[in-house]
C-alpha positions in Angstrom: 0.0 0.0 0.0 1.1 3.5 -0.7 0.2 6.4 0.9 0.0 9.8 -0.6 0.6 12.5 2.1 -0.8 15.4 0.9 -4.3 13.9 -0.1 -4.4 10.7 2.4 -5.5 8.6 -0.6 -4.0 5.2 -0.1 -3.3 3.5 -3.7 -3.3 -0.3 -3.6 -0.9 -1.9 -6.0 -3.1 -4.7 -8.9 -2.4 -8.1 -8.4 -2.1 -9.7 -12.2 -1.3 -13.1 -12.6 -1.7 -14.4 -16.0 -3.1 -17.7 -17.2 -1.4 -20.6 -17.1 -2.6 -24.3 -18.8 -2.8 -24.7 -14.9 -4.0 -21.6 -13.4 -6.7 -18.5 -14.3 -5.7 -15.3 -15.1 -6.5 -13.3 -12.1 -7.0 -9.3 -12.4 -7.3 -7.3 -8.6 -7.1 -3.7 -9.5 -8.9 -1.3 -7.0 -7.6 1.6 -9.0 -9.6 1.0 -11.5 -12.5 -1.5 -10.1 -11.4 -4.5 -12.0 -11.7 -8.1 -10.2 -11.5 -11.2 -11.9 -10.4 -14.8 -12.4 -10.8 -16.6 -15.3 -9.3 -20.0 -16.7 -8.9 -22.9 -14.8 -7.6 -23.7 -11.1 -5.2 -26.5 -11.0 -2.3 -25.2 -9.3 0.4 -27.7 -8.6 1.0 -25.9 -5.2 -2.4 -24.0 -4.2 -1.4 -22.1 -1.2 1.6 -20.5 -3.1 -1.0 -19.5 -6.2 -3.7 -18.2 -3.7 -1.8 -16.7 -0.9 -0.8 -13.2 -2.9 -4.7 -13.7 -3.1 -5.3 -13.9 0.0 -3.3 -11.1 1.0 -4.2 -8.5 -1.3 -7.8 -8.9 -0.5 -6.8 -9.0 3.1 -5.5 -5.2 2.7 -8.5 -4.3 0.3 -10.8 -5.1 3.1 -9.3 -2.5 5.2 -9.8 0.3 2.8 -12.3 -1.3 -0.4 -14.5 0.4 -2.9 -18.1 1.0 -2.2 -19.1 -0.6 -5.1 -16.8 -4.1 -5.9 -18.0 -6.6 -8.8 -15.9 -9.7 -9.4 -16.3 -11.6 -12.3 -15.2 -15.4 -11.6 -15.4 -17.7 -15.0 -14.3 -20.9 -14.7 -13.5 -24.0 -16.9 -12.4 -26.3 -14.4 -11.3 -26.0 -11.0 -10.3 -29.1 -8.3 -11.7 -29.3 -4.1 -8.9 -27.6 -2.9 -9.5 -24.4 -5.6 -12.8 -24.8 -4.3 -11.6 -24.2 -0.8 -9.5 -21.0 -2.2 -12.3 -19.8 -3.6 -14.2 -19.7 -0.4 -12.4 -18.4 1.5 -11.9 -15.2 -1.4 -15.6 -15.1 -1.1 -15.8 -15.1 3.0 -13.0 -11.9 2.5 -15.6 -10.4 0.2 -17.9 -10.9 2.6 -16.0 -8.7 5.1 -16.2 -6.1 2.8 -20.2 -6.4 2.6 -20.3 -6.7 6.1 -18.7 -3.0 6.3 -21.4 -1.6 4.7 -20.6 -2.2 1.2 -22.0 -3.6 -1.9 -20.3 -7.0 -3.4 -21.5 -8.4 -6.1 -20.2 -11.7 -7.7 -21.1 -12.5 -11.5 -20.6 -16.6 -11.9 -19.9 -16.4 -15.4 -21.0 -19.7 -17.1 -20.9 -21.5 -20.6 -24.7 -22.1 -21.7 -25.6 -25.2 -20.7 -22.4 -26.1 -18.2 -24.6 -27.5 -15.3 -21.4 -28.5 -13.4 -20.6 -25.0 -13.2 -24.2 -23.9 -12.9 -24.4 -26.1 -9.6 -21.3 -24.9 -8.4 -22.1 -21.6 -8.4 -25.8 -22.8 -7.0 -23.7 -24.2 -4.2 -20.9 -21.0 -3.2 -24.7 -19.0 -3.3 -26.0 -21.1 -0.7 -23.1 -20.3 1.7 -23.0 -16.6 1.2 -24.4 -13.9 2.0 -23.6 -11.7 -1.0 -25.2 -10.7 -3.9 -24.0 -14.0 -6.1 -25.4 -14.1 -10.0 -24.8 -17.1 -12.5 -25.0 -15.8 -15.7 -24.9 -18.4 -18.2 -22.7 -17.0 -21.9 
């Protein structure tokens, strides 16, 4: 995080990590309200993958947007992505719990019921505003 004195505006670095055969492209950029993962989550070592996650949503909680969208769209991902991607929504859900809106767009290919019922099922265990939106 950096701070500029002379307007108190902290500025939160992005977190990009591009796509890999193995893991999404991920796009965290408060600056300019962009949040999203997309591709598949297959990581060879998940808590190395997630953790700059983790922690950059960790420090966006203590200073978010009033309005944050992420856009999650998915091929594939394995139980333990599951588990990361739980716990990215229970850090979202901090941020709603502050009195802000969160909104989470499932993105889905038409007709993908895997998908479909995965999202059915992260909706179930949130409290956020959680849309599957089928492409």
């Amino acid at each position: 995080m950096i701070s500029n004195s002379s307007d108190k505006v902290k500025i939160l670095k992005p977190l990009i990590l591009e796509r890999t055969p193995k893991t999404p492209r991920v796009v965290l950029d408060a600056n300019n309200l962009l949040f999203e993962i997309r591709g598949r989550i297959l990581p060879e070592d998940s808590l190395s993958f997630f953790n700059p996650i983790l922690d950059w949503l960790d420090t966006y909680t203590q200073n978010p947007a009033q309005d944050t969208l992420l856009l999650i769209e998915l091929e594939y991902f394995d139980t333990v992505g599951s588990l990361m991607l739980l716990s990215i929504f229970k850090k979202l859900e901090l941020i709603h719990n502050q009195g802000n809106s969160v909104h989470i767009n499932w993105l889905v290919e038409h007709g993908d019921t895997d998908m479909i019922e995965a999202g059915e099922d992260f909706a179930m265990q949130l409290s956020l505003h959680f849309e599957i939106v089928e492409l």
